[in-house]
Each structure stands twice: as structure tokens, then as C-alpha cells.
C-alpha positions in Angstrom: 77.2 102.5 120.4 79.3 105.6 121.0 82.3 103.6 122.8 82.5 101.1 119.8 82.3 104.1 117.2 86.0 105.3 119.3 86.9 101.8 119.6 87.2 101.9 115.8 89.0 104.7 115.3 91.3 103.8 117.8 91.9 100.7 116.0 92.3 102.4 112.8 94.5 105.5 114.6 96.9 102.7 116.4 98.9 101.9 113.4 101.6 104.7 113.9 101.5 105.2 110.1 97.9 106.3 110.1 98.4 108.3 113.3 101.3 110.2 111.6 99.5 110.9 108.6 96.4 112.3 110.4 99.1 114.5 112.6 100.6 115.8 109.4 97.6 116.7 108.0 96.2 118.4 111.0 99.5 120.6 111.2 99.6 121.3 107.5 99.7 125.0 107.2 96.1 124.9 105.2 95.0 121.9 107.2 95.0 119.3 104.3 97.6 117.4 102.2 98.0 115.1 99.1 98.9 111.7 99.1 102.4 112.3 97.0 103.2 114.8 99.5 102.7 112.8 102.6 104.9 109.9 101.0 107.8 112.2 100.5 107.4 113.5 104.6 107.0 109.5 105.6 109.6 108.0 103.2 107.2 105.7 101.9 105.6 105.0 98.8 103.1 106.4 97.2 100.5 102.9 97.1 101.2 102.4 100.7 100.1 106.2 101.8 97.3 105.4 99.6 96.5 102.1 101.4 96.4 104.0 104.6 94.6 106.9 103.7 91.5 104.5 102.2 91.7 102.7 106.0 91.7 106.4 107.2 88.1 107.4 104.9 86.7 104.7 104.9 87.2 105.4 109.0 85.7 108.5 107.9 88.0 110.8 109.8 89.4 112.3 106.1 87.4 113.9 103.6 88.9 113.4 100.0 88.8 117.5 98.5 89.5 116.7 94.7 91.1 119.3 93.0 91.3 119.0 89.0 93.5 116.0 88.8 95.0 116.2 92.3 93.3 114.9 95.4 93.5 116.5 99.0 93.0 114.7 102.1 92.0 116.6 104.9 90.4 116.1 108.6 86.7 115.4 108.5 85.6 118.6 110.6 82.8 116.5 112.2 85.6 113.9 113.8 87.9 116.6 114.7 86.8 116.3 118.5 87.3 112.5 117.9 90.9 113.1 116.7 91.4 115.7 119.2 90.6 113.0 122.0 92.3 110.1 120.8 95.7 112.0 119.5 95.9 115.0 121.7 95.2 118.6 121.0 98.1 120.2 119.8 99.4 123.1 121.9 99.2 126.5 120.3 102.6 127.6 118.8 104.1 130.8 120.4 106.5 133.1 118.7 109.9 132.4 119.6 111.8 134.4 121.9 113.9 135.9 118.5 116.6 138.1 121.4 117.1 135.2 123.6 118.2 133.1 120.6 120.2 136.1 118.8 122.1 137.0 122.0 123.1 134.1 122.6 124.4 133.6 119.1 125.6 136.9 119.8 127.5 135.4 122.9 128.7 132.6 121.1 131.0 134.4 118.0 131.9 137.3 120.2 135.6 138.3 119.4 134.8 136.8 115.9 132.0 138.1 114.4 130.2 141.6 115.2 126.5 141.4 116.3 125.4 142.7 113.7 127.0 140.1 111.4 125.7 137.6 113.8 121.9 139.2 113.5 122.0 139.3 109.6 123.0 135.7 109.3 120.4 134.5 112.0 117.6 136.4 109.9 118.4 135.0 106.7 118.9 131.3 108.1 115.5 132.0 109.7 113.8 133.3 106.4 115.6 130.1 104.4 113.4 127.3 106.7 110.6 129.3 107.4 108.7 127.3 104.7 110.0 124.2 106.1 111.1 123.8 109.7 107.6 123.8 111.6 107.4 124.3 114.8 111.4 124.0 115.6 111.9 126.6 113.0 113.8 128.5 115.9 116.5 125.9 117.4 117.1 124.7 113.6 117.5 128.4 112.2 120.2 129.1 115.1 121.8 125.9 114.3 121.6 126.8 110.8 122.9 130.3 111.6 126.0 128.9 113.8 126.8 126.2 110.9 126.7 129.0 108.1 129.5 131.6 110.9 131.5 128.3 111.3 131.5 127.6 107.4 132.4 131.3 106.9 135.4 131.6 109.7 137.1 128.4 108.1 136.4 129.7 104.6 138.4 132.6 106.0 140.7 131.4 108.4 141.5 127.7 107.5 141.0 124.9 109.2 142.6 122.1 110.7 140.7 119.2 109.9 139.4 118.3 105.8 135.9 119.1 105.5 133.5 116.9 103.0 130.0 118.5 101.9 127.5 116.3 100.5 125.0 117.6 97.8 121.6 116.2 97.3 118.0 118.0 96.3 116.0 117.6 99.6 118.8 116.9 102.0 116.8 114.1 103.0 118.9 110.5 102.1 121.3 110.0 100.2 123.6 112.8 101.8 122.3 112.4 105.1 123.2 108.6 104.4 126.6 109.7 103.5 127.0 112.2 106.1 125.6 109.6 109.1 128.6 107.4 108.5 130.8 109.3 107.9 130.5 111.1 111.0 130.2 107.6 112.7 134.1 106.6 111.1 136.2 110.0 111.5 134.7 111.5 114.5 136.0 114.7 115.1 138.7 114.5 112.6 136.6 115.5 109.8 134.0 118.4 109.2 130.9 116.8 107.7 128.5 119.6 106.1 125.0 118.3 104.2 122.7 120.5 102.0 120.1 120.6 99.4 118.4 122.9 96.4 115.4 122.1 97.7 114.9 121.0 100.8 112.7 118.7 102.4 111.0 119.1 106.0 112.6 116.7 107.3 115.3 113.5 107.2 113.2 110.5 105.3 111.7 108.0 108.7 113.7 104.9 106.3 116.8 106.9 106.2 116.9 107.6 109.9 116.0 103.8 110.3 119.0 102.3 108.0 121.1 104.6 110.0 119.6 103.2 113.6 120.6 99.6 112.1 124.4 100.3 111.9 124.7 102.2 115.3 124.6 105.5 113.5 122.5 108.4 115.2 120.7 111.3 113.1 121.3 113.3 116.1 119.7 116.8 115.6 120.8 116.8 111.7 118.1 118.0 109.3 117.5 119.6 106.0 119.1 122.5 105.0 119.7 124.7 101.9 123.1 125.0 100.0 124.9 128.1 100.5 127.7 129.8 99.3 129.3 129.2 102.7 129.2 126.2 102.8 130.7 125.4 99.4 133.7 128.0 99.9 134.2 125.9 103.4 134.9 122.5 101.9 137.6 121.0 100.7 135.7 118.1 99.1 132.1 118.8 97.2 130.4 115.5 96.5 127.0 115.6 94.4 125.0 112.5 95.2 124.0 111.6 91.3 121.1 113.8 91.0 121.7 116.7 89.1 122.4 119.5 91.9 124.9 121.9 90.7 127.5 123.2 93.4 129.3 127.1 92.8 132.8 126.0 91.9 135.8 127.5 93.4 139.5 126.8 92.9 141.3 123.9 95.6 138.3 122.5 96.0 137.5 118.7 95.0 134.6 117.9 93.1 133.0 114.3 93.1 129.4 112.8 92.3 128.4 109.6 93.1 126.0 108.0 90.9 123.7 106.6 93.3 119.9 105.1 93.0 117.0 107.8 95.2 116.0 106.6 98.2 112.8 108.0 97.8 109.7 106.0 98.0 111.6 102.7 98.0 110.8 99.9 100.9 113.5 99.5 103.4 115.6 96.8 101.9 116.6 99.3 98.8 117.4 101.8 101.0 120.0 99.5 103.4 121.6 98.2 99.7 121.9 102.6 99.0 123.5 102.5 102.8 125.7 100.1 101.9 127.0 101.1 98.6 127.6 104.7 99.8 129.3 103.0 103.3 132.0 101.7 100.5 132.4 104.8 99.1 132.7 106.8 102.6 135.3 104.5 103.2 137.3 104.7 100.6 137.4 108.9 100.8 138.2 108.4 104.2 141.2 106.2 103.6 142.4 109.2 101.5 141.6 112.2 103.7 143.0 110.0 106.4 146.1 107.9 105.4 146.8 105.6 108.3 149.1 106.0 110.9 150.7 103.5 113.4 148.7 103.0 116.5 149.9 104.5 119.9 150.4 101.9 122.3 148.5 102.7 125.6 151.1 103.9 128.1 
């Protein structure tokens, strides 16, 4: 009887939808999580998480916690062994080694920036994704960190190639959208920055996938917060049509695209956003970039 009691769950647990959803709840930082919340972290919408959650209760491996008019999900405690066994107990997080990771920042700008410049940026880049970056809180705040020293040296110093900054709240589709192909069609001859007012955990699973379709890799690209930096660094701001306001500085070139939110739409709206922002990429890049002749290949 036991064997077909795990046979069920594992039934229930082998969609990877449901087994993402139970993950994210059991890493939650209270240990539960609302159905609007786990659409925005999936991409998906809201009647779909709800679908899976019902399979997931009526699996009995969530209890439903209401709250008012909200409803938290979170892992039945008397299936937790169950989860444990069929998904893996998660390892315990350890602090991460905060030198290591400043040194070698520290390495990094020498001859630029003075440690302690280094240091202060690294701390406030940390403190900015604490509430969001998990456990890779420390590669993405040194990332963040070296992206921010970058921004500010070319903010400084100039730079060779044009750099383009896209704008939307989470950070999550529409500018990673934008920023994915862009990267994909200039390469190395254009800076592409992304950023958000509020930004999400992570990229949107449908973005990532519309990108996949087009031969166009997320690579280790992820939300991040807008900061002065990274404005004062650009030499085009574009706002993807949702209301985030940018600090505005002289020389720079101000655009927003009026463009329909990914969020919580089903993978055929979101390649029609692709596309219509692919048009538009295009069309800055034929300005940033006038052609040239070809070289012929000696």
C-alpha cells in the first residue's frame, strides 16, 4: 500500500511544473507561497498554477493556509519526508566566502579603482539582491558589482563602443527580450545593460524559452536594479512601455517602446512580443551601426 501511496506522488511530482512549484515553496524564505506569486517566478498564468496546485492538494503534499483574502500554499509537514525522498533534500546553504569574492574583485579593477571603492560597491550590490538572488546571491552580487565599476569607468572615461540600456519593472521580459537579441546581432560592438525598479528573482521560464527558439542564450543574465550608473553609462535609455522612469541626463537618448507585458501570457504571445521588439532592435541597430562594405577574406 505504501509503494502505491509514492507511486502517486511520483506521478503527480513528474510533471516538472508541479515539481518546480513544490521546490519553490520549500525554499521560500517562510516555507510557503501564494499562487499569484508562484505565477510571476514560473511565467505562467495564474489559472494554470492554480490547476497544478489543486493536482498538488488534492495529492495532499500542500496544505492551503488562508489568510483574509489571500491563500498560502505550503508543504504538508507530514509528506515532507515523502518530498524529501522523491525530490532530494536540499543541501544547507553556507555563507559565502565574502574576501575570496572581494579580493578578487579587488584584483580585477586594480590600477582603476581603489579597494575600498571596489568593497563599497560589492556591499551595496550585495544588499540590492539580498531580497532576491537566493542561493547565488554571491556570484550575481559580484557580477552586479563588476557591471556597476564598468558602468562607472565608461561613465567617466568614455567608451568605444554605443551602449543601449533597457528599462522594464522586474527585469524579467521584455528588456531581457530586447537585450537577448540584441546581444545576439552586434556582438561585441555594442554594450547591452538591463535593469528594473523592481526586480524579479529571476528571468520569466517563457522568456528564456522564446529566446532558446531563435538561437539566443540567456547566458548568466538576471534581474537587476536600475542605478544611477548605469543610466549615466548609456548612450541610449529605452523604457519598455511600462511606466519606469529613468534619471535624465544631457547626450543621452531617451526612447520607450510601447510594448504588451509578457507576464502571465502562454507562449505564443510572448514569441509575437519577441518578434515585434526583434523589429525594433533592428532598426536601432541599423542606426548605432550604419553599414560598412564587407572585407573581402584575404
Amino acid at each position: 500500500m505504501e509503494s502505491e501511496v509514492e507511486g502517486s506522488a511520483l506521478t503527480v511530482l513528474a510533471d516538472p511544473t508541479r515539481s518546480r512549484i513544490i521546490q519553490l515553496i520549500r525554499d521560500a524564505a517562510d516555507g510557503r507561497a501564494m499562487v499569484s506569486r508562484l505565477a510571476d517566478q514560473l511565467g505562467l498564468r495564474q489559472p494554470t498554477v492554480s490547476h497544478h496546485m489543486a493536482a498538488l492538494h488534492a495529492e495532499g503534499l500542500v496544505v492551503r493556509e488562508p489568510e483574509g483574502r489571500r491563500v498560502w500554499y505550503s508543504i504538508n509537514p507530514d509528506q515532507a519526508d515523502r518530498i524529501s525522498a522523491l525530490l532530494g533534500t536540499p543541501s544547507p546553504a553556507e555563507e559565502p566566502d565574502w574576501d575570496r569574492v572581494t579580493a578578487d574583485l579587488q584584483t580585477r579593477y586594480r590600477g582603476t579603482f581603489s579597494p575600498e571603492t571596489v568593497s563599497q560597491y560589492l556591499t551595496e550590490s550585495r544588499g540590492l539582491l539580498a531580497s532576491n538572488a537566493g542561493p547565488l546571491l554571491a556570484s550575481r552580487a559580484a557580477a552586479f558589482a563588476a557591471t556597476r565599476l564598468d558602468d562607472l569607468r565608461r561613465a567617466d572615461q568614455g567608451a568605444e563602443t554605443p551602449t543601449v540600456l533597457f528599462v522594464c519593472v522586474q527585469n524579467a521580459g521584455r528588456s531581457q527580450l530586447a537585450a537577448g537579441i540584441l546581444r545576439q546581432l552586434a556582438g561585441d560592438r555594442v554594450t547591452v545593460r538591463t535593469a528594473g525598479s523592481a526586480p524579479a528573482c529571476d528571468v520569466r521560464a517563457t522568456i528564456v524559452t522564446a529566446l532558446d527558439e531563435i538561437g539566443v542564450a540567456l547566458g548568466g543574465e538576471f534581474p537587476k536594479p536600475l542605478t544611477d550608473e548605469a543610466v549615466r553609462a548609456a548612450d541610449v535609455v529605452i523604457t519598455m512601455g511600462c511606466g519606469d522612469a529613468c534619471p535624465i541626463y544631457p547626450g543621452r537618448r531617451y526612447l520607450d517602446w510601447d510594448l504588451e507585458d509578457p507576464v502571465g501570457k502562454p507562449l505564443a504571445t510572448v514569441r509575437g512580443i519577441r518578434d515585434d521588439i526583434d523589429k525594433r532592435v533592428r532598426a536601432l541597430l541599423a542606426e548605432l551601426l550604419p553599414a560598412s562594405p564587407a572585407r573581402p577574406i584575404p
